[in-house]
N, C-alpha and C positions, 0 to 999 in steps of 0.2 A: 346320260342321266336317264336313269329310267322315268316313265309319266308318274305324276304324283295323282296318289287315289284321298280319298275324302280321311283315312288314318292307315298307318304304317303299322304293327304289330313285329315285334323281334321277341323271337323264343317263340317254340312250337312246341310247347307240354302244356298239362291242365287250363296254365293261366289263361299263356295263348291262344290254343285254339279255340277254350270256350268264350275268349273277350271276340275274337274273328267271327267264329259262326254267331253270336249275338247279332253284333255289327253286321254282317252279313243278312240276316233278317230282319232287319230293320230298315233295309233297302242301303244301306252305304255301300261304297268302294274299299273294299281290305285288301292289300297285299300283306303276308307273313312272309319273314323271312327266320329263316333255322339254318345252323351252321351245319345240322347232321341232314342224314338221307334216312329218313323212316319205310320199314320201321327199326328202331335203333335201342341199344341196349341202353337202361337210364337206371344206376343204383338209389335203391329206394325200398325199404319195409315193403311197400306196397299194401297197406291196412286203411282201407276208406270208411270213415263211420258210414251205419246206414242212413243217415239222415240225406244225404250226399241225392239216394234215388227219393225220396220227396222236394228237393230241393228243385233239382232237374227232372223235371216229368219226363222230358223225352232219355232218359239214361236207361230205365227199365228195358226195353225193346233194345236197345241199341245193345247194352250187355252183350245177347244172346247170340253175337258176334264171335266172342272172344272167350276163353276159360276161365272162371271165375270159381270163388269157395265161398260158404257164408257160415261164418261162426258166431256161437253164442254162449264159450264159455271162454273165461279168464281164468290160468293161473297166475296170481301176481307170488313173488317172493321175496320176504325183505333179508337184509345183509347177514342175520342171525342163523340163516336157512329155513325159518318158521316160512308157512305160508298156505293161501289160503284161494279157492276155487271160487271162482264168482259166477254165478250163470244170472244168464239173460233168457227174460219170459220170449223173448223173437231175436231173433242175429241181431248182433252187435256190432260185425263188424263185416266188410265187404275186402274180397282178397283178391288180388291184382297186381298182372304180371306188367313191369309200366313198358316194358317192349311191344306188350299187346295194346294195351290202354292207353297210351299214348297216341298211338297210330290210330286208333278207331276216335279217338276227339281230333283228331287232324285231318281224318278224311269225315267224319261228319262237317266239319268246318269247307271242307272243301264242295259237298257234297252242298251246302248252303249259297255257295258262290264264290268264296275266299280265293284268291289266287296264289298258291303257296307260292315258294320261292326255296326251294332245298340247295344245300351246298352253300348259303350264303354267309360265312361268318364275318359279321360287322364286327369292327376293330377300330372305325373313328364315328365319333355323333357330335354334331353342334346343333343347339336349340335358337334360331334365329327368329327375327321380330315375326313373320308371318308364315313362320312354315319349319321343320326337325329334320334336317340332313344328315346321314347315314353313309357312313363310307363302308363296302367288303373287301376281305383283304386282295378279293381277285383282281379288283379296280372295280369293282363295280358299285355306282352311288344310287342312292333311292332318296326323297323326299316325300313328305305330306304336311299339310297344316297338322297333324298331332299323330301321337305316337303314344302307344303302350309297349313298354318294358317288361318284357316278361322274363327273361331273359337269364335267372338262376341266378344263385350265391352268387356268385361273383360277374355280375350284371357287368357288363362293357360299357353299357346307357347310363346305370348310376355314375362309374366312378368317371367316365368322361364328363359327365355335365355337373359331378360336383355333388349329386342328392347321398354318396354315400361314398368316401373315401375309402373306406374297409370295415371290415368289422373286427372288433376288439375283440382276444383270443378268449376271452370271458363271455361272448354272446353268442358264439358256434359252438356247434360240439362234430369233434371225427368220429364218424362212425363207420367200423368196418365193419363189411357184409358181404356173404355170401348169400349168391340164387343158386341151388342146384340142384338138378333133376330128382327126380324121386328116385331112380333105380340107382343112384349115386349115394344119397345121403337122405332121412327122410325122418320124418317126426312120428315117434312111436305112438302119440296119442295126436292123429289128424283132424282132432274136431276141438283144440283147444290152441287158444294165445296162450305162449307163456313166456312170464317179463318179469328179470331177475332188477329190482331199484337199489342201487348204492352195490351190485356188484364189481368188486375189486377194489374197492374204493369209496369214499363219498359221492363224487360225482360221477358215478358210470352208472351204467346200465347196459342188461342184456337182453336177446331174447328170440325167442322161434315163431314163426307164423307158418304155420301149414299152409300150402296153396294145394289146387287141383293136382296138379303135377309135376309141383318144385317146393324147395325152402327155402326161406330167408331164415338165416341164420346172421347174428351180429351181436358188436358189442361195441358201445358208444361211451364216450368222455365228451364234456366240455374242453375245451382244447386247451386253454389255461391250464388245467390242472394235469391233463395229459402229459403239456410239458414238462409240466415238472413231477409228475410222478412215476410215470410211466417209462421205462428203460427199451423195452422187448421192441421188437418190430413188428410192424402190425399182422404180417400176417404168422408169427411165432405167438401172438398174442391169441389169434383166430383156433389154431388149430389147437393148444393146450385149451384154451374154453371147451373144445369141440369133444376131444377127447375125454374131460371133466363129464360133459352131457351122456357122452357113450355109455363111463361107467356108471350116471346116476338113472341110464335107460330113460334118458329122453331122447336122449337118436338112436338111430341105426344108420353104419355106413360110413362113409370118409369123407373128409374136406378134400372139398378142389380147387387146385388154388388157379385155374383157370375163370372160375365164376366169382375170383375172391375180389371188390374193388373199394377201396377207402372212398370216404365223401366227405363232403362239410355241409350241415344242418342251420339255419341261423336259429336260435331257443331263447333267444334272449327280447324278443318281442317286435313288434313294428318300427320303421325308421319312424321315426318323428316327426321326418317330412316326406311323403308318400308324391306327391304331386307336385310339376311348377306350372307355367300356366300354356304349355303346349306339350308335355308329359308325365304320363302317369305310370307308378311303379306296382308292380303286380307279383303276386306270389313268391317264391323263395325269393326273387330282387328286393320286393320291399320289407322282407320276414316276414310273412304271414303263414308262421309253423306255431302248432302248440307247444308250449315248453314243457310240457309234461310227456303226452304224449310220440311229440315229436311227430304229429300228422302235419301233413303240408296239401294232402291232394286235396282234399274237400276245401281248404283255407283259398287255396291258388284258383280253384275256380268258381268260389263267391268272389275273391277279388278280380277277378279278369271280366268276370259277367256284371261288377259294380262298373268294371273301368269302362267298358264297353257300353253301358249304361248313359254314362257322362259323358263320354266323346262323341255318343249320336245323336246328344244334345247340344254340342259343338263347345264345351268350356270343362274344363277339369276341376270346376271350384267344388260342385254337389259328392265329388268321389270320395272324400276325408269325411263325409259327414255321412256317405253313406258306408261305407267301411266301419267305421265307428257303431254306428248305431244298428248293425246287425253283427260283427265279429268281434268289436273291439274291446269288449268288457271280457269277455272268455279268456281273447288272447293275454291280456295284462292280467288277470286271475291266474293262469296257468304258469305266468312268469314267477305269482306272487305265491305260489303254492310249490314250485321248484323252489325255490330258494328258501322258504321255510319250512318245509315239510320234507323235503326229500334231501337235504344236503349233509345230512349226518346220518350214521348207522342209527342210532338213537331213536331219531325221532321216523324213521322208516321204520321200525323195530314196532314203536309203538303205534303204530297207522296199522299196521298191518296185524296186531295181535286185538286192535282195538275191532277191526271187520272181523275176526274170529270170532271173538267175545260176543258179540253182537248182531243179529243178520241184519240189522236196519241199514248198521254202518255200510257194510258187504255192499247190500242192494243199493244205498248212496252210492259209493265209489262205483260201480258201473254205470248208472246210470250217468252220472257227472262226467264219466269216459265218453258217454253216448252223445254228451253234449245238451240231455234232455233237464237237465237242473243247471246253476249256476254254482259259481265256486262259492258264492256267499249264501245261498242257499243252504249249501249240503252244511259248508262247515257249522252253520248255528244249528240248525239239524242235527248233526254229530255230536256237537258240544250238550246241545240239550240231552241227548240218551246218551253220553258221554263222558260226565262231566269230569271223571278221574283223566279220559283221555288228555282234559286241556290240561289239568293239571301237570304230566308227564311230559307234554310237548314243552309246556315252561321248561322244568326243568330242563329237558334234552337241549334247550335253546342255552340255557343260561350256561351251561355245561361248556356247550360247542362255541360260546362266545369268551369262556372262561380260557378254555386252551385255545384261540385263537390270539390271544389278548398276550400271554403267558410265551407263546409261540416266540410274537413279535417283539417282546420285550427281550428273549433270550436271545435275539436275533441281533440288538442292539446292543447288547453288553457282551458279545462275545467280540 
């Protein structure tokens, strides 16, 4: 059994290392454990809003480590093909390779004290009356009085101790993606996001992020509907996108399906229950991704630096209330703005001809990407310089709820 230190930390990305180096300067005992050896390849956009280096002072310096881009223009597109450029007065967005970025908040964490643990993939956890035992699959056991779970989609910590059985194919979305080199494949205009909403579908979406010296390239579903809409294989689906781009001269170059790797997103909002009263669940374990934009890194370590927070005060009860009361209104607006705003061609059609029409709207939607307004903010905002807009979304609503209705009923008399 190895010694048990003051908390236990599993998953060594964003969450992790920055809940560890917390802990770590706070004077505790951290051991991490990670089942990979960094630094390691990890599929992921890799898009940090900039708030991310105010949030973290020590992030700025630390960057200057690693290859990074900063971008401050959006093209968004809705399903129509209309579509509309959105700039930002300072970068909007921070771009990041998470192979790099991963490893530089693991060796910051380590560089604090933290005693990593690579090669460990845990596979059994019981939460007992005074202490969270960890089994790996090599035999080897670890304890502590408390434990954060950082530990991705499909957390080992949740679904053993019960905080989260799985998730409904309604609350993920697959996203396939490519990273690949610039001299491979590379985005004809490198100083712009561009994010196709309700491409191929209602619920997809696509899109290009320029880095320093790679692409991410991808195209995501909600996995529900994936199922059932979607035939092609994913990466038959990647390369006809890919090709599409070629001809409309947003890339240059060829897909490799070397860099090509499916993933699962959780978009459907935080578990319900984030904590029990000797573990705390942290970043993609607990869903703490936008559902809009489908960021998770900036989410993953406000939550690993709240977890980290409440464990150095020795009780998990303060982390639900401090989660809440700095991410939690965002993350449930983003839920609530997926699924009414972006789930039909319709009402994506009209969001998007609505920031044409208007540059208030424009200048909302990025900033509200920025995370610098609230969703309830922009929307009575919009609606006020707007007001045909609310009008059209009705419609587009009553429309999408007409043929759903219509759908189900043919379903049942057939």
């Amino acid at each position: 059994m190895a010694g048990a230190g003051d908390v236990l930390v599993v998953g060594g990305g964003p969450a992790g290392a920055t809940a560890a180096r917390t802990l770590a300067l706070e004077g505790r005992r951290v051991r991490l454990l990670d089942r990979a050896r960094f630094p390691r390849n990890k599929p992921c956009g890799g898009a940090i809003s900039m708030r991310a280096l105010r949030r973290f002072p020590h992030l700025p310096d630390a960057l200057r480590r690693i290859s990074t881009r900063r971008l401050s223009r959006l093209y968004l597109e809705a399903p129509s093909g209309d579509g509309i450029t959105l700039t930002s007065h300072e970068p909007a967005a921070l771009m990041v390779r998470r192979v790099e970025f991963d490893a530089l908040l693991l060796n910051l964490a380590r560089e604090a004290g933290v005693d990593v643990v690579e090669g460990a993939e845990v596979s059994r956890a019981r939460e007992l009356p005074d202490r969270v035992w960890v089994g790996a699959r090599d035999g080897r056991e670890f304890e502590a009085p408390l434990l954060i779970a950082a530990d991705g989609v499909n957390s080992v910590i949740g679904r053993r101790l019960g905080i989260n059985p799985g998730w409904p194919p309604a609350r993920v979305a697959i996203d396939m993606m490519e990273e690949t080199p610039g001299e491979t494949l590379r985005s004809v205009d490198a100083d712009t996001l561009w994010v196709a909403y309700g491409y191929g579908g209602s619920e997809g979406y696509a899109y290009v992020f320029p880095k320093a010296d790679h692409v991410n390239v991808g195209i995501g579903y909600v996995l529900e509907w994936f199922r059932a809409h979607v035939d092609e294989a994913p990466y038959d689906l990647q390369r006809r996108f890919i090709a599409e781009l070629q001809h409309r001269r947003v890339l240059e170059g060829s897909s490799s399906r070397s860099h090509f790797t499916p993933f699962l997103i959780p978009v459907g909002g935080p578990l319900p229950k984030t904590a029990t009263s000797r573990v705390l669940l942290a970043g993609d374990a607990a869903g703490f991704v936008n559902g809009i934009t489908a960021e998770g890194i900036y989410y993953a370590m406000v939550s690993g630096h709240l977890a980290a927070r409440s464990a150095a005060a020795g009780t998990t009860e303060r982390y639900e209330r401090s989660w809440r009361a700095e991410i939690g209104a965002e993350l449930r607006d983003a839920v609530l703005v997926q699924r009414h705003l972006l789930t039909t061609p319709e009402r994506i059609d009209a969001l998007v001809g609505a920031a044409r029409r208007a540059p208030g709207v424009a200048d909302l939607l990025i900033r509200y990407a920025m995370g610098q307004v609230s969703y309830f903010q922009a929307r009575r905002r919009v609606l006020l310089r707007t007001p045909l807009l609310a009008l059209r979304l009705c419609v587009a609503a009553q429309t999408s709820a007409w043929q759903i209705a219509s759908a189900q009923y043919s379903r049942r008399t057939t």
